[in-house]
C-alpha positions, 0 to 999 in steps of 0.5 A: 626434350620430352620423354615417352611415359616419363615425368620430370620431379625437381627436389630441392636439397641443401647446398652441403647434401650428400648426392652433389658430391657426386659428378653432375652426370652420375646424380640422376641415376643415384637418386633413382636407386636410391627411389627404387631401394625406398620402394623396395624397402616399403614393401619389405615393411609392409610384408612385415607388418602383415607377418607381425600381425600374424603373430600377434592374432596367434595364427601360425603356419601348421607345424607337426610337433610330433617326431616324424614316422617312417624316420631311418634309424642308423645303428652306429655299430653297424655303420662304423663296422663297414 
């Protein structure tokens, strides 16, 4: 059966995997979650790659170490005396 926009891949694998412990319907779709989880997790390593690099060359977001002005105060006595 031909499938618009598709290809097939055929994978050879141990008689003793894991995956033919699954019902022979149910074996395709794990595989491709399995194929969308790795993609996924290239990508996270990847953005983790860059973040680390970031760090190691020094460049970091802007951060105001200073405290912040226009900060509220609350005077405890007066608060708790409600």
């Amino acid at each position: 059966m031909k499938r618009e926009g598709l290809r097939r891949v055929e994978v050879w694998l141990p008689v003793n995997h894991h995956v033919f412990r699954l019902p022979p319907g149910a074996r395709a779709a794990y595989i491709r979650a399995c194929i969308n989880f790795a993609e996924a997790l290239e990508e996270i390593r990847e953005r983790l790659d860059r973040i680390e690099a970031k760090l190691e060359s020094g460049v970091l977001p802007d951060s105001d170490p200073s405290p912040r002005k226009n900060r509220v105060e609350i005077d405890p006595a007066a608060f708790f005396d409600i």
